[in-house]
N, C-alpha and C positions, 0 to 999 in steps of 0.2 A: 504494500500500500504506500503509494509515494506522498510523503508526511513533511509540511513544511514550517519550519518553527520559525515564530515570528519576532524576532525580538525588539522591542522598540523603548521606548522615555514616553510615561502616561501624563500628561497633563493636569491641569484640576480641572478643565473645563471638559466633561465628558463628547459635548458635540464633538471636539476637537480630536477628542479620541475614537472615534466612531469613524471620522473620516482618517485616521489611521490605519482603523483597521480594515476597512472599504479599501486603502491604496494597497497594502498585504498584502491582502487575501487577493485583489485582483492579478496583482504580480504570482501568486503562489499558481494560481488556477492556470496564470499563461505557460506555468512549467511544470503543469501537469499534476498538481496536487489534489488527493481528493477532500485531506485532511488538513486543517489550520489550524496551530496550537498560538494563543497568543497567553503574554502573561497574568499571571494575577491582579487585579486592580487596575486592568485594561481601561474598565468605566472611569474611576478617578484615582489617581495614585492616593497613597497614605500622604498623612501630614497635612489632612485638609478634615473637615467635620463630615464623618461617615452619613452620619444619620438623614443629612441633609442633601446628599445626593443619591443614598438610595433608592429602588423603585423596586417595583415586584418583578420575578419574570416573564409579566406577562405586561410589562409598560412600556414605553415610547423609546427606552434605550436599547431592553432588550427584543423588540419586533425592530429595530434598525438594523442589528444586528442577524435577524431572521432574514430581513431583507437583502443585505449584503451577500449571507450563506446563497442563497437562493438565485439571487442574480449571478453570483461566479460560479453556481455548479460543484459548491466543496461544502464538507461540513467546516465548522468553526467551532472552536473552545474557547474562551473567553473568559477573564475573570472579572467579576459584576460585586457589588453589595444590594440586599436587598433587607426589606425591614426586618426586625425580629422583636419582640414582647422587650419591654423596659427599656425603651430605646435607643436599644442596642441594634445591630446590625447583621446578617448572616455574612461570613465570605465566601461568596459563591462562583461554582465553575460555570456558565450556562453553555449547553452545547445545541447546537441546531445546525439542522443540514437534511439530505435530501431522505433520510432512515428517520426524523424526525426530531422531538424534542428531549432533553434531561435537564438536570441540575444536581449541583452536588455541594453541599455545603461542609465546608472547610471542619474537621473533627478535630485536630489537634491544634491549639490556639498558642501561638509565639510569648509565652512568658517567661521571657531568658532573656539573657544581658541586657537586662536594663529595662525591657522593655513589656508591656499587658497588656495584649491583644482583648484579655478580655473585660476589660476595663468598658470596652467600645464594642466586642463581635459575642455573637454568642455561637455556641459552640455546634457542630451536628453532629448525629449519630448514626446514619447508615452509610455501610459501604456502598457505593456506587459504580454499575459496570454500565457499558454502550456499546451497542454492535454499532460498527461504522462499516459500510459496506461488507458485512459478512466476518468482521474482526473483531473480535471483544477488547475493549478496550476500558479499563482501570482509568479511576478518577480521584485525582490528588494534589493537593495545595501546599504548597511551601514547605512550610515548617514539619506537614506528613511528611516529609522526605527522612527524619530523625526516627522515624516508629517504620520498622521492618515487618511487623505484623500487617498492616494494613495492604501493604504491594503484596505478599502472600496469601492475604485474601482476596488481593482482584486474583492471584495465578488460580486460586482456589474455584473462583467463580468463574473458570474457564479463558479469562483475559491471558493474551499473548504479547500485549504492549498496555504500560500505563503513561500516562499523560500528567507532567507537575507544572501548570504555569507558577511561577514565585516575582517574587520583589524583595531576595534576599537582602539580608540587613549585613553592611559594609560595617568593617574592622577586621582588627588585627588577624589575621588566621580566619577570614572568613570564606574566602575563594577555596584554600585547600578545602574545609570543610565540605565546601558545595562540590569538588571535584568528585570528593572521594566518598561522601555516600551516597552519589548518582549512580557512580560505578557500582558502589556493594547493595544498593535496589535492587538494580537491574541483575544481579550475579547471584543475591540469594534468594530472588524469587525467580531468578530464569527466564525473564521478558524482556522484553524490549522496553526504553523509556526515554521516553522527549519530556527533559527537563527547556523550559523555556521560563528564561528571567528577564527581567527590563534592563533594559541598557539603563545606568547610572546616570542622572542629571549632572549637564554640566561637560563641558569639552576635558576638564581639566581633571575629573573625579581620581581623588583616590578612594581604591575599595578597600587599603587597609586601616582607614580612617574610619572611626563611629559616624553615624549619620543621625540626625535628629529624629529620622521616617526610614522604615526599612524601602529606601526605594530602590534597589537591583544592586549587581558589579556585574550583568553581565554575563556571559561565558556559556549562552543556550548553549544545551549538548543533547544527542542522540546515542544511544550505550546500547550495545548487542547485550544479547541473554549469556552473553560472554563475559561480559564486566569491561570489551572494549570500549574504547571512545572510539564512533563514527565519524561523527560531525561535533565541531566546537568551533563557539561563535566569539568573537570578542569582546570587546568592553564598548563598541558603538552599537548603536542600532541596526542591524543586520538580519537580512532575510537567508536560511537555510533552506534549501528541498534535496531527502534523498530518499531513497527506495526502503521502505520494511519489508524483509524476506520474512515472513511469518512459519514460514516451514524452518528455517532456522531455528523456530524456540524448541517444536519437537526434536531434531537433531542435537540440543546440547541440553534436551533435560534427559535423553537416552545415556549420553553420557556422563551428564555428572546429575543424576539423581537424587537433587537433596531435597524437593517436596515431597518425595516418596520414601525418602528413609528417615524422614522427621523421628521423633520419638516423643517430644512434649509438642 
């Protein structure tokens, strides 16, 4: 499935990011994409008031985004806020395309270095799988990239590739981190996985510098059920497309068998 990861800098003005993701996805579609992964808080970046540019997934941001899917002929993933009880926030995946609609609301909430995601989001509780033309595909936000149970429950539910848009939060040792448990996702649950982050604000970002909003460093990457890296993106805005071999994940769970020889 040729899968195109989109990596860009979200604005606070969501229009603005809409017509981002319209310019993407159009470029993804011209090279053949059927899939478009964009980042977390694609609708407005962090470091602005959640609650206030929330919308449901069924409001004026996210049918743009239907509409976009729909006019390029790919599905799209997208990271949205949408309201939640106490006015708080969900942080949500919304996915649409030509197999239809989901949503996945963000389960493990960013409360580390510094920082209380749930202060402002509230939390979800089901795992989320989507067939995107005949592939199951796993649904996953940022900070889930820390909890290896969850990517073994998309493998569990039959998914062959899972999907992370993020807005990791910059500092010291934060890239290696992003590197290296992309790769052991992808390798201990045996899938395929399009981590896709925002490119950092600012021409000048450093990513080993704390940031006041966890907005990106950068570094989309595509990791074989092998724990290779495929594709990695850099620290600008940059569009990826390459091919998921899907029959590849049977081929290296035959080999290294570790969701079948679990024991806890």
């Amino acid at each position: 499935m040729r899968t195109a990861l989109c990596q860009f800098t979200a604005d606070a003005d969501p229009g603005k990011n809409l017509q981002a993701i319209d310019d993407l996805a159009g470029r993804a579609a011209e090279q053949g994409a059927r899939l478009a992964v964009f980042p977390e808080a694609a609708m407005v970046r962090f470091g602005v008031p959640l609650a206030s540019a929330a919308e449901p997934v069924d409001g004026p941001w996210a049918d743009g985004v239907r509409e976009i899917a729909r006019r390029h002929g790919l599905t799209v993933i997208a990271g949205m806020f949408t309201p939640a009880p106490g006015g708080r926030v969900a942080n949500t995946l919304l996915v649409t395309g030509p197999d239809g609609d989901a949503s996945y609301d963000k389960i493990h909430l960013y409360d580390a270095f510094g920082f209380l995601e749930s202060d402002t989001v509230a939390p979800g509780s089901e795992v989320v799988t989507v067939d995107v033309e005949g592939v199951r595909v796993g649904l996953a936000t940022c900070y889930d990239l820390r909890f290896p149970e969850l990517f073994r429950a998309h493998a569990d539910a039959g998914a062959v590739m899972s999907v992370l848009p993020a807005s990791w939060a910059s500092g010291p040792g934060k890239l290696d981190h992003w590197r290296l448990l992309t790769r052991a996702r992808a390798l201990d649950a045996t899938l395929w996985l399009a981590a896709v982050d925002q490119a950092p604000p600012g021409p000048d970002a450093d990513v080993e510098q704390p940031a006041k909003a966890p907005n990106g460093v950068g570094h989309s990457v595509l990791v074989g059920p092998d724990g290779g890296v495929r594709q990695e993106a850099g620290v600008d805005p940059e569009l990826l497309v390459a091919d998921v071999d899907v029959e590849e994940v049977e081929r290296v769970r035959r080999a290294v068998a570790v969701l079948d020889n679990r024991r806890l």
